[in-house]
C-alpha positions in Angstrom: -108.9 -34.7 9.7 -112.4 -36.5 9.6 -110.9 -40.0 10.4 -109.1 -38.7 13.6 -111.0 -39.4 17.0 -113.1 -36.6 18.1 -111.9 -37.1 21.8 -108.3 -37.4 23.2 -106.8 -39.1 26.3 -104.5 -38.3 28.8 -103.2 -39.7 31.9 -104.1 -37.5 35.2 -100.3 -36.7 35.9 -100.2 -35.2 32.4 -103.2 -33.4 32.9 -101.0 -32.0 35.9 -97.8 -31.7 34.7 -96.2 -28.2 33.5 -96.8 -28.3 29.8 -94.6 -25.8 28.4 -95.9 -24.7 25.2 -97.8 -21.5 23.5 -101.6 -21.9 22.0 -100.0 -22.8 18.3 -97.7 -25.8 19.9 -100.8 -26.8 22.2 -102.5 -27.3 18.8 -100.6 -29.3 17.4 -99.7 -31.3 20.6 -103.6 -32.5 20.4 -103.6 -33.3 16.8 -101.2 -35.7 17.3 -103.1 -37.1 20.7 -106.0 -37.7 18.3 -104.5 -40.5 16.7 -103.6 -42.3 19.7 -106.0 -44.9 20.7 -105.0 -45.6 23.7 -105.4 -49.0 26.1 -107.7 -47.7 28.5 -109.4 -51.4 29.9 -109.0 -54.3 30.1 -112.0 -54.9 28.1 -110.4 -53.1 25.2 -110.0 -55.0 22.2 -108.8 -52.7 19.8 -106.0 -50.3 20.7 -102.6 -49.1 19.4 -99.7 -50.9 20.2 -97.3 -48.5 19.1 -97.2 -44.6 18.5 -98.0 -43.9 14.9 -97.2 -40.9 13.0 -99.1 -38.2 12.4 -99.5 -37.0 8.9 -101.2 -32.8 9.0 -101.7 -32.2 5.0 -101.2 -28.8 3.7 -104.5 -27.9 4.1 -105.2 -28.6 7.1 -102.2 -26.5 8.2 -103.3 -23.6 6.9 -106.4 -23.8 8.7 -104.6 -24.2 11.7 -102.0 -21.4 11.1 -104.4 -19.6 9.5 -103.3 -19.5 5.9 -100.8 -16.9 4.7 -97.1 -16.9 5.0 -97.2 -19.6 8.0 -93.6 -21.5 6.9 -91.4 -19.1 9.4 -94.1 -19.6 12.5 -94.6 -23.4 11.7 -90.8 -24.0 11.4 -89.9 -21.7 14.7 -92.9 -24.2 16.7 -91.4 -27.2 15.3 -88.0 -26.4 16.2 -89.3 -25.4 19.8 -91.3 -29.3 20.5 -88.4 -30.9 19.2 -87.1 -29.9 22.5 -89.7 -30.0 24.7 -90.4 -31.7 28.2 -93.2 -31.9 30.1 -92.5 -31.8 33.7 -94.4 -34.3 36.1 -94.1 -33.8 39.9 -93.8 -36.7 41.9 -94.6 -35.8 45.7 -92.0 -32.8 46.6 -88.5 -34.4 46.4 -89.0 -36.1 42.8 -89.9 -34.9 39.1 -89.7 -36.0 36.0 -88.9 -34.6 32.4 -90.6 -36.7 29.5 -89.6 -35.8 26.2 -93.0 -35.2 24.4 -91.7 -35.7 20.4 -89.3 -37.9 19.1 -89.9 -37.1 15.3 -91.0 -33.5 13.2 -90.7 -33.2 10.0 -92.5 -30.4 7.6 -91.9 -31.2 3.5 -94.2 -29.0 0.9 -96.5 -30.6 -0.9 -96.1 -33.6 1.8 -97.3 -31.3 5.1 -96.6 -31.9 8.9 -95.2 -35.2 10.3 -95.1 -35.8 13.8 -94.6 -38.4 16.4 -94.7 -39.5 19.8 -91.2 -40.0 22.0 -91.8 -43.6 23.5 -91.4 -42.1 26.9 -94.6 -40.8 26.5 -96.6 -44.4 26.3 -97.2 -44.5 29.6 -99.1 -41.2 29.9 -101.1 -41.3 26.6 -100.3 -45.2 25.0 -100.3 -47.6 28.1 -102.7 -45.6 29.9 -104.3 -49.0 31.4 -100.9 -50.7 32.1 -99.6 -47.9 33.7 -102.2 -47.9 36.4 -103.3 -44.0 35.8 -106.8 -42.5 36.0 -106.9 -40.6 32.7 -109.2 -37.9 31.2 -111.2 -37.6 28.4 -111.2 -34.1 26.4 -113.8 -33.1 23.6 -111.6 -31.8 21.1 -114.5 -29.7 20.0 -114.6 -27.8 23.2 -110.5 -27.4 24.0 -108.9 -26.6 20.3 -110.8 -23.3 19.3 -109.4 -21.7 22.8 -106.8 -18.7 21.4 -104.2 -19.1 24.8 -102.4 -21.9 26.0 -103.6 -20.8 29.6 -107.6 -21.2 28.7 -106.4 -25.1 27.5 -104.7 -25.7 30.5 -107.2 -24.6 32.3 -110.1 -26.2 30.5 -107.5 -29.7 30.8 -107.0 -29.2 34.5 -110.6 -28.6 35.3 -112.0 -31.7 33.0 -109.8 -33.6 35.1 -112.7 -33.7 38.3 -115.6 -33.5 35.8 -116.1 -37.0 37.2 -116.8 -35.1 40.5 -119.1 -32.7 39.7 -122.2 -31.7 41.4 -125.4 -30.7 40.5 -123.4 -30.0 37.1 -120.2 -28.0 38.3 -117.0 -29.2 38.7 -115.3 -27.7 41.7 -111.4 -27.3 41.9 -109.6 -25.4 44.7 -105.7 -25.1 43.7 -102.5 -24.0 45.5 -101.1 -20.8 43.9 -97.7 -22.4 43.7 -99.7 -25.4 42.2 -101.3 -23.5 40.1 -98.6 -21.9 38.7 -96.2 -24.7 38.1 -99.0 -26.5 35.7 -99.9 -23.4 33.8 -96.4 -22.6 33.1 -96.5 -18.9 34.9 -92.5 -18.5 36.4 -92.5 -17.3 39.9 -91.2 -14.0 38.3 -93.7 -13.8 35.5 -96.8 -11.4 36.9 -95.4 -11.8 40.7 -97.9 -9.3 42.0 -101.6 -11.6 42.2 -103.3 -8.5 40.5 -101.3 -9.0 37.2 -101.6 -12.7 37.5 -105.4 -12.7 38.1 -105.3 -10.3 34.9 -103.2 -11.6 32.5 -103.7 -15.7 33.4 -106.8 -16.0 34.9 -108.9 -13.5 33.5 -107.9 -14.0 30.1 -108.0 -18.0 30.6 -111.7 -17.5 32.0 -113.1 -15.2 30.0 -111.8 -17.6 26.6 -113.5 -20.6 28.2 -116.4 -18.9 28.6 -116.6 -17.2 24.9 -115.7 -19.9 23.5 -116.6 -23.4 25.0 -120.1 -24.9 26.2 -118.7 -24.3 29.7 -119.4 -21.1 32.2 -116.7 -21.2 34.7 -115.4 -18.3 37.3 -112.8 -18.3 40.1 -112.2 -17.1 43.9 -109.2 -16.1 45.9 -108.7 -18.2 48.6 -106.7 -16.5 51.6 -104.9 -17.0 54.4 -105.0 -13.8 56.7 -104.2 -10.9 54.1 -102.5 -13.0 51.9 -104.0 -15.6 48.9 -102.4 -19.0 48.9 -105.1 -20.8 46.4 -107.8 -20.1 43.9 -111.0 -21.9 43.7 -112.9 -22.3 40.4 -116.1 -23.1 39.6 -117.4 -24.5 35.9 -120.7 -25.1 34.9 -121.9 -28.1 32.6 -125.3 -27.5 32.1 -125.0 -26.3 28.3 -122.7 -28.9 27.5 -124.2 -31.2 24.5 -124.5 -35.3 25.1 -121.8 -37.1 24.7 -123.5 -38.7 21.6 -124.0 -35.2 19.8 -120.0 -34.7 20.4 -118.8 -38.3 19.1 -120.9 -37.0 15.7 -119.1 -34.0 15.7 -116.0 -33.5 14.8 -113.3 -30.7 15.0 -113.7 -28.5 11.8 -110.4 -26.4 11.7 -111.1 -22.5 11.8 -110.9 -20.4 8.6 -109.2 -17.1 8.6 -112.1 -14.9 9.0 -113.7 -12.8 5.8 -113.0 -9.1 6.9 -115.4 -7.0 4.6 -113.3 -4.3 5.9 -109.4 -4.4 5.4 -108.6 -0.6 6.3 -106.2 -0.5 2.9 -104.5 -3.7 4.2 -104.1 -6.5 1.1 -105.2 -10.1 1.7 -102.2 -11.4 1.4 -101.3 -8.7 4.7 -104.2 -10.1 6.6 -103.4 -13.2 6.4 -99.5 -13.1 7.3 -101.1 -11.3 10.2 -103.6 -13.9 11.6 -100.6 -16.3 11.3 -98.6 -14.4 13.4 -101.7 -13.5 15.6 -101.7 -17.1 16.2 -105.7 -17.2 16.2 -108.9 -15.2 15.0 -109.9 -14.1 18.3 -106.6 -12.1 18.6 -106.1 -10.8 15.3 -109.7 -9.0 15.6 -108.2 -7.8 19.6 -105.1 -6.4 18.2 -107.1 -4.7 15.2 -110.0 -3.1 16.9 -106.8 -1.8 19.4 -105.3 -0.7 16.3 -108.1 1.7 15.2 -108.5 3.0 18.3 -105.0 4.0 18.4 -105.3 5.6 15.1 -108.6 7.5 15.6 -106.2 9.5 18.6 -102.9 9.5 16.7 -104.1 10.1 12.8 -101.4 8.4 11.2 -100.4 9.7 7.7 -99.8 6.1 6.6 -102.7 4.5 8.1 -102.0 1.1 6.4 -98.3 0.9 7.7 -99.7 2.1 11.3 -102.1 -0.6 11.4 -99.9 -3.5 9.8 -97.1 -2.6 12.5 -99.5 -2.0 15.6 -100.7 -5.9 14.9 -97.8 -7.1 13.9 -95.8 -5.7 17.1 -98.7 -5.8 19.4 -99.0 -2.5 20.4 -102.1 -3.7 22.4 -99.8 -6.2 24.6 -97.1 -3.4 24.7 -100.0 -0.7 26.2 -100.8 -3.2 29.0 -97.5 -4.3 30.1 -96.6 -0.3 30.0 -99.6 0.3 32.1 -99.7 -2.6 34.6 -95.8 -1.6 34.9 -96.7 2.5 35.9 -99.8 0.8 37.9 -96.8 -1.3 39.9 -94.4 1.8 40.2 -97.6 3.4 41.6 -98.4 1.3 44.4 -94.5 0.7 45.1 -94.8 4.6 45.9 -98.0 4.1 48.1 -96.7 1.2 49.8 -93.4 3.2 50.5 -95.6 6.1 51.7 -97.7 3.8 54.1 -94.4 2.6 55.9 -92.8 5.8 56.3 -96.1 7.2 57.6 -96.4 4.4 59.9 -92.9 4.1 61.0 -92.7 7.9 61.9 -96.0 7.6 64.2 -94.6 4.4 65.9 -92.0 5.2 66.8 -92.5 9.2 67.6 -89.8 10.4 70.8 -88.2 7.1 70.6 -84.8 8.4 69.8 -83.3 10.9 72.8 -82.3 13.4 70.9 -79.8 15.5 72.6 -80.2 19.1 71.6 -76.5 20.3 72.1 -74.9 17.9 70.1 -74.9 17.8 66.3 -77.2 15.8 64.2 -74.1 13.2 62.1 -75.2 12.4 59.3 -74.5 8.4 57.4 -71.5 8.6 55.0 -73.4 6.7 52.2 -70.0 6.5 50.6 -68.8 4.5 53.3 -70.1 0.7 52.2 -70.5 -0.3 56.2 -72.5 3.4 56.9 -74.4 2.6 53.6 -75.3 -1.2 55.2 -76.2 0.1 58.5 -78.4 2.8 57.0 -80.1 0.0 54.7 -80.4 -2.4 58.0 -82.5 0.2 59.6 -84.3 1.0 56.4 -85.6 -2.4 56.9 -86.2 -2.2 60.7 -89.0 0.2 60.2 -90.4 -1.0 57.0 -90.7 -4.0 59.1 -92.1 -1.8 62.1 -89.3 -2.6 64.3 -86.8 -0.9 66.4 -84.6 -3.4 67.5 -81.0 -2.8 69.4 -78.7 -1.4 65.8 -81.7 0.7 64.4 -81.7 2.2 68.5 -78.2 2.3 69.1 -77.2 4.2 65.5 -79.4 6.3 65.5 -78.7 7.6 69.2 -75.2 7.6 67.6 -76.0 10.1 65.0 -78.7 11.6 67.1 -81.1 11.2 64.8 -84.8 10.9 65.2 -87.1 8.3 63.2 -88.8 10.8 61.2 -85.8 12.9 60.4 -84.0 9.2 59.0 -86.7 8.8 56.7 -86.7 12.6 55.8 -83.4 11.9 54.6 -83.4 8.5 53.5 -86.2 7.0 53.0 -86.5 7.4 49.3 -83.0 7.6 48.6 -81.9 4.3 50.0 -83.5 0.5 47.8 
């Protein structure tokens, strides 16, 4: 580990590509950008003219994986970069898929061998050929990070520190943008609330624990809704570059935990493997307690082991953030029903001597035309059908959505 480079180099569209891989696969993506020396100028004498192989002894994968039982987790991350792309998006009618490895191979006794897929040259090899501004990354301040989100973050935002002012570096990003380079689906977190918690938050807050750096973000909107976020990261208690070329990256040990709650070594250890980092291990456990101090377990031990292991934590807040979205569903629904009813009060004639009809919802075309004027007056509309069919059935506004406006999706 001491003879690798303490910085590492990528070309800006990798910087801005969709990378996707967890924290673990990050980890190692960078160990094996640390032995690239890459042509960067033309005043570079001494540079690689080929991808070599990276060699990760035993030892130094445990630190990474945090000792333990870390075969199963190494050998499922393995098996996952084997087949990994990065995607790199070339104006908005063309992108590309680069194949990041070419070779993995894990022996006992021997450790972790990895290497480069030639495709790659361009982006982290022939970085000077290629034509690409690039960006340098202190591995000192990136590889400690505990989610794959804070990285790319942290990667994305280094990529203007050559613009900063007055020592922050200001970055305002698309939320489509945004999304597509840190790997967050368009149906992953679709409400902004869960994404600005369980991205954003979480990505800010590790940077700021964890790095020299202090950075914070805005919502940028247009009207009611937010189309980009703006973030902000401050420099000023980041070390010369001199101190960080002395430094560099000492892997993390699995913390010493004076207090194992019953749980055996070997147990905590298996655990911070499949915690994936420090940082988390001590989340999930402190969660784990608190769980226990309410539910008094009788096998405290198994309680504990299985609330890490299965991340009750994780479960609790999807659980919550799901009721919290069933809740303002219900709010929203009440807001539209409320407002459609005052709208639209005495717009229907009704005719008092005829009989109120009501929709056959067995009927698939009654069922579509009560759906179509559903969405009329969610949409605060009462255009000619929603009118006419409900003159038909003479049936007022507020009596439709007496009767259907929580029974009908």
């Amino acid at each position: 580990m001491d003879d690798r480079r303490p910085a590492i180099y990528q070309a800006n569209p990798l910087i801005e590509a969709r990378k996707p891989m967890n924290a673990l696969e990050m980890r190692l993506f960078m160990l094996a950008l640390q032995d690239v020396n890459p042509h960067l100028s033309a005043n570079d004498k001494y540079y690689d003219k080929f991808f070599k192989e990276t060699h990760i002894l035993p030892g130094e994968l445990k630190k990474i994986m945090g000792n333990g039982a870390y075969i199963p987790l190494l050998d499922e991350a393995c098996d996952r970069l084997t087949s990994r792309n990065v995607c790199i998006r070339e104006g908005e009618d063309k992108f590309v898929y680069y194949p990041i490895f070419s070779f993995i191979q894990y022996e006992k006794g021997d450790g972790l061998r990895i290497q480069f897929n030639n495709k790659m040259r361009e982006l982290i090899l022939d970085i000077f050929e290629s034509g690409y501004p690039y960006t340098k990354i202190s591995m000192k301040q990136i590889f400690y990070l505990g989610s794959a989100y804070a990285m790319r973050l942290l990667e994305i935002m280094l990529q203007y520190q050559g613009m900063k002012r007055n020592n922050i570096i200001t970055r305002t990003i698309q939320l489509e943008e945004l999304r597509f380079m840190l790997n967050v689906e368009e149906d992953k977190y679709p409400r902004i609330n869960d994404f600005k918690r369980f991205v954003l938050d979480i990505a800010t807050n590790e940077i700021n624990a964890n790095t020299q750096y202090s950075i914070r973000y805005e919502a940028e909107k247009s009207g009611r809704k937010i189309v980009a976020f703006s973030f902000y990261m401050d420099c000023s208690n980041l070390v010369s570059n001199e101190e960080i070329v002395e430094e560099d990256i000492k892997l993390e040990m699995p913390p010493a935990k004076k207090k194992r709650y019953g749980l055996s070594k070997h147990a905590i250890n298996t655990l911070t493997t499949i915690c994936g980092s420090n940082e988390e291990f001590e989340l999930r456990m402190e969660y784990a307690l608190q769980l226990a101090e309410t539910r008094k377990p009788e096998n405290l031990q198994g309680f504990l082991y299985n609330a890490i292991k299965d991340n009750y934590r994780q479960q609790d807040l999807d659980a919550k953030a799901a009721i919290e979205r069933e809740m303002q569903a219900i709010e929203e629904n009440k807001e539209w029903e409320q407002v459609a009813a005052k709208m639209f009060a005495g717009e229907i004639g009704i005719d008092e001597e005829r009989p109120e009809i009501p929709f056959d919802l067995n009927n698939p075309m009654e069922l579509a035309i009560v759906k179509l004027i559903k969405k009329a007056l969610q949409d605060r509309m009462m255009d000619f059908t929603t009118r006419s069919r409900l003159e038909d059935h003479n049936m007022s506004v507020s009596r439709f959505i007496e009767l259907y406006g929580n029974t009908i999706a």
